[in-house]
N, C-alpha and C positions, 0 to 999 in steps of 0.2 A: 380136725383130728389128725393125730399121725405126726405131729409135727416136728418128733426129734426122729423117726423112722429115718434111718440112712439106707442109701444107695447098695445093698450087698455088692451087687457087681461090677467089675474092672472098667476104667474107662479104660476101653480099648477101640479098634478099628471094629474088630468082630462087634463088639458090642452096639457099637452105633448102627453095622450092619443090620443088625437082628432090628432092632429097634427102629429100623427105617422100614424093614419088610411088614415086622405086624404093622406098624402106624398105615403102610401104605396097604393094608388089608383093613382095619379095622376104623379108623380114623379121618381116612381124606373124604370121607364125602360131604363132612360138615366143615371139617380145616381145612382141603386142601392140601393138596402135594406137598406145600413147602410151610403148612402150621399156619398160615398167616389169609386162610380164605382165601387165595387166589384161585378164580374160576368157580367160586360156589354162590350161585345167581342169588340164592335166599340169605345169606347169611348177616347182611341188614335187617331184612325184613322181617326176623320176626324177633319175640320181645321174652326174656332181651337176647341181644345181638348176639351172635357168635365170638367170643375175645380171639385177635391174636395172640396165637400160642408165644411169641415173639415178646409181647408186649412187656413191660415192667408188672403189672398187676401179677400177669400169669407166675411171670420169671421169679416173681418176688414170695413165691412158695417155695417150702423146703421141700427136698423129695419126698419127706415121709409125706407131705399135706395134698401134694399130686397123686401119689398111691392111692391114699384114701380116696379122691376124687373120681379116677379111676376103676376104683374098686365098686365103689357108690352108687359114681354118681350127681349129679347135682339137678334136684328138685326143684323148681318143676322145669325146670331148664330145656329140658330137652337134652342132657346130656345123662347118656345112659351110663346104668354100673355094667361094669364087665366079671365081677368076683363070680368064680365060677364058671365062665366062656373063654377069657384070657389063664394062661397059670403066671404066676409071680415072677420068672422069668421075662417073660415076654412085656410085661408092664412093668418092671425095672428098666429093661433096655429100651421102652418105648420113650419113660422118662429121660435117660440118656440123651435120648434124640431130640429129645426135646429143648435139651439144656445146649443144644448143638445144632439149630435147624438152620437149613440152606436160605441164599439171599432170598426175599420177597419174588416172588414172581419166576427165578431160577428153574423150577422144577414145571413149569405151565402148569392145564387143566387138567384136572381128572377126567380120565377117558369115558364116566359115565355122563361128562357135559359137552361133550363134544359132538354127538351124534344128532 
């Protein structure tokens, strides 16, 4: 779905900003700090896998087909919709970040696998 939906918002600095605070509110406990699972003990294990947000499969969606995703969800995935908890804002600039995420491992673990 969504697949010609474009990016309304600037790629800017602020923008990637924004889009790094929700992800790092909403997002890392399945992705990881830097999109790509590092530091999330399950993300093998269960079925199916958790993708690097990194990878080519991911990357190789348009914005508008991340929105939808996003918005969604993906069944039975375990990947929850946000439509409705996020506003359109914050999941455009999440997408941003996405399209711009830090090197593998760069960012360590999330502080709820630490303790």
């Amino acid at each position: 779905g969504n697949k010609k939906e474009k990016n309304p918002l600037p790629l800017s600095p602020g923008t990637l900003a924004d889009g790094k605070e929700a992800f790092s509110h909403y997002c890392v406990a399945c992705h990881g700090m830097d999109g790509q699972n590092t530091g999330v003990p399950f993300a093998d294990h269960i079925s199916p896998p958790i993708p690097s947000l990194a990878s080519p499969e991911v990357q190789g969606y348009t914005d508008g087909q991340l929105k939808w995703i996003l918005d969604y969800g993906i069944w039975p995935s375990g990947m929850p919709g946000s439509k409705g908890t996020l506003s359109d804002d914050e999941l455009w600039s999440i997408i941003a970040y996405l399209r711009h995420l830090p090197p593998e491992g760069s960012e360590g673990v999330p502080d709820m696998y630490t303790h």
